[in-house]
N, C-alpha and C positions, 0 to 999 in steps of 0.2 A: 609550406603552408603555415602562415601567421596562425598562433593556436588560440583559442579565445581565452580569458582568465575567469575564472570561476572563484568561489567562494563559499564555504561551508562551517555555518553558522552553528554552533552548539557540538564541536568536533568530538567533545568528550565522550558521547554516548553512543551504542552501536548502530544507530543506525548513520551518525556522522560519518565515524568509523568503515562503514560499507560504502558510505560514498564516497569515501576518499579512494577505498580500494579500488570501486569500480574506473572510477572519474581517473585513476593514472593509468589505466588502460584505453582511453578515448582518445584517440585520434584527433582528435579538433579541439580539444580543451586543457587547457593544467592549472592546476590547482594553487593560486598567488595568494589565498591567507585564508586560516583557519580560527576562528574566532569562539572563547565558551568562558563561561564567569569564573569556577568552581578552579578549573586547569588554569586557568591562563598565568603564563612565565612556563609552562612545562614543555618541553618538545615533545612533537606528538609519539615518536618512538620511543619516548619512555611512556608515555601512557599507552601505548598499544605497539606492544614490541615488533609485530609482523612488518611494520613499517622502514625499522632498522634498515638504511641502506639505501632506499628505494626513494624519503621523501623527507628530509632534514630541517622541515620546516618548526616553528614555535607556537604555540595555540597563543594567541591575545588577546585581551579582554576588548569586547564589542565597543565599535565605534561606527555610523555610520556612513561618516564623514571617510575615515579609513576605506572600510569597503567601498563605495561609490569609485572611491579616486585607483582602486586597484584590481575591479571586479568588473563584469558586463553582468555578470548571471550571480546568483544568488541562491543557497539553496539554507533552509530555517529547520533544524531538526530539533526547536525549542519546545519544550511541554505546551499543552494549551493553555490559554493563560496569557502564557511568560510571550507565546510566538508575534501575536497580532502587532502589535506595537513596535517591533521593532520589521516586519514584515511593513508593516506601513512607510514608516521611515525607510525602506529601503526602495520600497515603490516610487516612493514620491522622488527620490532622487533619480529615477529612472533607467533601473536596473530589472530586467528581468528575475522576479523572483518565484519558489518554488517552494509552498512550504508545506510542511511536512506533519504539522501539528490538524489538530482538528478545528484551528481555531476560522477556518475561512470554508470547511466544507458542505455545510448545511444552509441554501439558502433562503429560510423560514427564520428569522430572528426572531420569533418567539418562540419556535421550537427548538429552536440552539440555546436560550435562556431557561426555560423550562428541563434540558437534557444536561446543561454543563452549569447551570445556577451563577451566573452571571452572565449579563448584556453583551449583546453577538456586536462586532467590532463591524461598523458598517460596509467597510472593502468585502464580506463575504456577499455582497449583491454585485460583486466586479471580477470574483475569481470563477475558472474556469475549474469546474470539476475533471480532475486528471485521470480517467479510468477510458484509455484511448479505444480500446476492444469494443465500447459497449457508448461510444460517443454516436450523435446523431450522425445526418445528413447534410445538415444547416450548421454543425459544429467543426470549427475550423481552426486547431490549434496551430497555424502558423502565424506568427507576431504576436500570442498569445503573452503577455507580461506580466500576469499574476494567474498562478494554478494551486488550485488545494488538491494534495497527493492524496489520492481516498487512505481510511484505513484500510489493517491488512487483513480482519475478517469480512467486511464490507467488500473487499475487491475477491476474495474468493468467493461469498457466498453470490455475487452477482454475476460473475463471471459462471457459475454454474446453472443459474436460475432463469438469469434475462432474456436469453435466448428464448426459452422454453414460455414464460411467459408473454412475450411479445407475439410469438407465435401462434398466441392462442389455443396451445396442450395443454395448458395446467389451469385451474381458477385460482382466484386473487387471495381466496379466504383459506386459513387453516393452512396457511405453510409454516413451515417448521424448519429453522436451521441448529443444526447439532455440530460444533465445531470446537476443535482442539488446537493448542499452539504450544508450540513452545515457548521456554521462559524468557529467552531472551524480548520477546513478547513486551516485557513488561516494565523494559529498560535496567541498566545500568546500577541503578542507587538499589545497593542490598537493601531486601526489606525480613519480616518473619515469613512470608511466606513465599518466597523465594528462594529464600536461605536453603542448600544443598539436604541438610537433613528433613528440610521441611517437605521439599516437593518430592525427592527420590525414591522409589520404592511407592510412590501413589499417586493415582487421578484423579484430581477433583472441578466437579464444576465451581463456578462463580459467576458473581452477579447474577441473581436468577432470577427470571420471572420480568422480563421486560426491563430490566436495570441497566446492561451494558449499552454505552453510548456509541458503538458504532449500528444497533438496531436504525436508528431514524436516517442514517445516512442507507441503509436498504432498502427503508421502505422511502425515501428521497427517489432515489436511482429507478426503482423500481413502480413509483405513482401509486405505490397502496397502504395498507396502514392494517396493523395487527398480527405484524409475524411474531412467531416464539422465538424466540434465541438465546442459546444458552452455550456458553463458551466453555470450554473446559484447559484447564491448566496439565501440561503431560512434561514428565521427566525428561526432557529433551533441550538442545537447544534453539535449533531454528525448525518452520516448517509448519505450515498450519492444514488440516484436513477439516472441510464442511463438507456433511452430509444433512442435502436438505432434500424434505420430502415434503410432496404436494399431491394433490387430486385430479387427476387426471378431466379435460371436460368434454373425453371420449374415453372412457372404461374400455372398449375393445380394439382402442389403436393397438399395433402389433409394438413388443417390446422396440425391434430395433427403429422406432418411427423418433422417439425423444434421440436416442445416438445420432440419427441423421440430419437434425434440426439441430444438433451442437455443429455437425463437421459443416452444413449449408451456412451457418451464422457463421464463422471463424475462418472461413476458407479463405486464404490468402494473406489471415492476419500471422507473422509471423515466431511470436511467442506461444502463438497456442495448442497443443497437440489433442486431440481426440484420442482416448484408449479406450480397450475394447476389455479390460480388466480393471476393477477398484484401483486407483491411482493410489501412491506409497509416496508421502511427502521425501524420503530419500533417494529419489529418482528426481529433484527438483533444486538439492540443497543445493546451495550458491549459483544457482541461475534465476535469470528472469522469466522464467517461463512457464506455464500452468498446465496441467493434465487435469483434462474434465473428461467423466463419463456422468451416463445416462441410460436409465433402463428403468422397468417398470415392474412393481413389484406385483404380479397379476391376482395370487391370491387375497392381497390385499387391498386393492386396486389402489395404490399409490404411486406415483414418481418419485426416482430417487435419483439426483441428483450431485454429483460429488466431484469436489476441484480440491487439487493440492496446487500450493506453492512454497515457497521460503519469504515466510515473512517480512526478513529485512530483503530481500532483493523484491520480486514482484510487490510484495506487499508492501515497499518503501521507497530503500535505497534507488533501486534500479527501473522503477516508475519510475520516478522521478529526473531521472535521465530520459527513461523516454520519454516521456513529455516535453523535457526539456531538446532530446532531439528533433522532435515532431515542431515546436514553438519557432525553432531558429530552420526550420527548413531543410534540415539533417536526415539521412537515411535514418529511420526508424531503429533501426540495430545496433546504429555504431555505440561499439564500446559496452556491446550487449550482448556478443553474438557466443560469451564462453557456455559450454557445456555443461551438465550437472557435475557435482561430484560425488562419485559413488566408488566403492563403499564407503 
């Protein structure tokens, strides 16, 4: 089988880096150039030594004339920003591209200007938003050629809530998502408050109070507007847990009625597991895969809703694959199908 050649834009960073790991375990794909500004002339095994042995390729600085003539697929792991422009130029050359920034996934251009404080790049009225779990009926990612990869609290916090809310259990108003990540979270370029003394040994929220810009991408996905969100920063590396609670708009549904509206929504989708215990982002690390529960907190009369994943895989890298499986008409799985790792 002739394998297609892929490409991965911005290799220095981790989640390039995850996609490089996942992408030379896919069956149908290998990886013909790895392209990033800051690296480029480095081989990627010195920059990320797991590589040693496996993929002897050299990171080089961005061309798009290059990629086109050596690539089918395309995947953009560029800050927002920096992503659209050169996402564009790759489109237009007519490559299936896959990008990975924020900069194509809100399609309200004054509400993407208003959340990132500069003018939304017009391709975001053309890409398909990549969160396949929670896609319609009428949405049909085969030959799909431009996908914005959601974020990766936006794809847990949806992934726990959507269901619940489509179904008509929860009301619109007063939801609340409480969510934690790891630091790799927050990419690559050491900052102060990343820095190992900084985060270790404590938790802290940020951006508080309606500030983080993967909020609008929830209330997008989800048709409403006015969630709480607040992210918090944990001494870890990969792995995000949302716990979000809502109002139930039947107080005396029976607990296990939200659990069985996640397993009737997801059934037969194959990433997604239903558990019957608070989900532990370490039962998720380095797969694509989510644990969502669902119960009702009765004294309270809330729902609480809660999904783990691993950031850089579901919540990145390994979307992005699927998506890109799903676009070219590829089983869903390949080169998806590895197991968590635990411990």
């Amino acid at each position: 089988m002739d394998k297609t050649p892929v490409a991965v834009v911005g290799a220095s960073g981790y989640t390039g880096a995850e996609l490089v790991r996942l992408l030379l375990g896919h069956p149908r794909v290998e990886v013909s150039g790895l392209y990033a500004r800051r690296a480029a002339g480095e081989r990627l095994s010195a920059r990320f030594p797991q590589f040693a042995g496996r993929l002897d390729l050299s990171i080089e600085p961005f061309s798009a004339d290059d990629v086109a003539a050596r690539a089918r697929i395309a995947f953009s792991c560029l800050p927002h920003g920096e992503s659209s422009p050169i996402v564009r130029e790759l489109y237009q050359r007519g490559l299936t591209v896959l990008d990975l920034s924020a900069d194509l996934r809100l399609r309200d251009a004054a509400a993407y200007e208003m959340w990132y404080g500069h003018p939304a790049d017009p391709l975001c009225r053309e890409a398909l938003y990549g969160l396949p779990e929670l896609a319609g009926p009428d949405c049909d990612f085969r030959g799909a050629r431009l996908i914005a990869v959601p974020g990766c609290y936006a794809t847990t916090a949806l992934l726990a809530l959507a269901p619940l809310y489509r179904a008509g259990l929860v009301l619109p108003s007063g939801l609340v998502v409480d969510a934690k990540s790891g630091v790799s979270g927050a990419g690559r370029t050491p900052s102060a408050d990343t820095h190992f003394p900084e985060i270790a040994e404590g938790v802290r929220a940020y951006k508080v109070a309606g500030a983080h810009r993967h909020t609008p991408e929830i209330e997008q996905e989800l048709g409403i507007s006015g969630i709480a969100f607040t992210p918090h920063l944990l001494p870890m590396s990969r792995g995000i847990l949302a716990t979000c609670y809502a109002r139930p708009t039947d107080p005396d549904r029976p607990a296990e009625a939200y659990e069985q509206a996640l397993a009737a929504f997801y059934r037969g989708r194959p990433f997604i597991t239903i558990v019957t215990a608070p989900p532990d982002t370490a039962h998720v690390r380095g797969s694509n895969r989510a644990h969502l529960f669902a119960t009702l907190d009765q004294r309270a009369r809330l729902v609480i809703a809660m999904g783990a994943i691993d950031n850089l895989v579901k919540g990145a890298s390994g979307q992005a694959i699927q998506c890109m499986n799903l676009a070219l008409g590829w089983p869903e799985t390949e080169g998806l199908e590895a197991t968590a790792v635990f411990p």
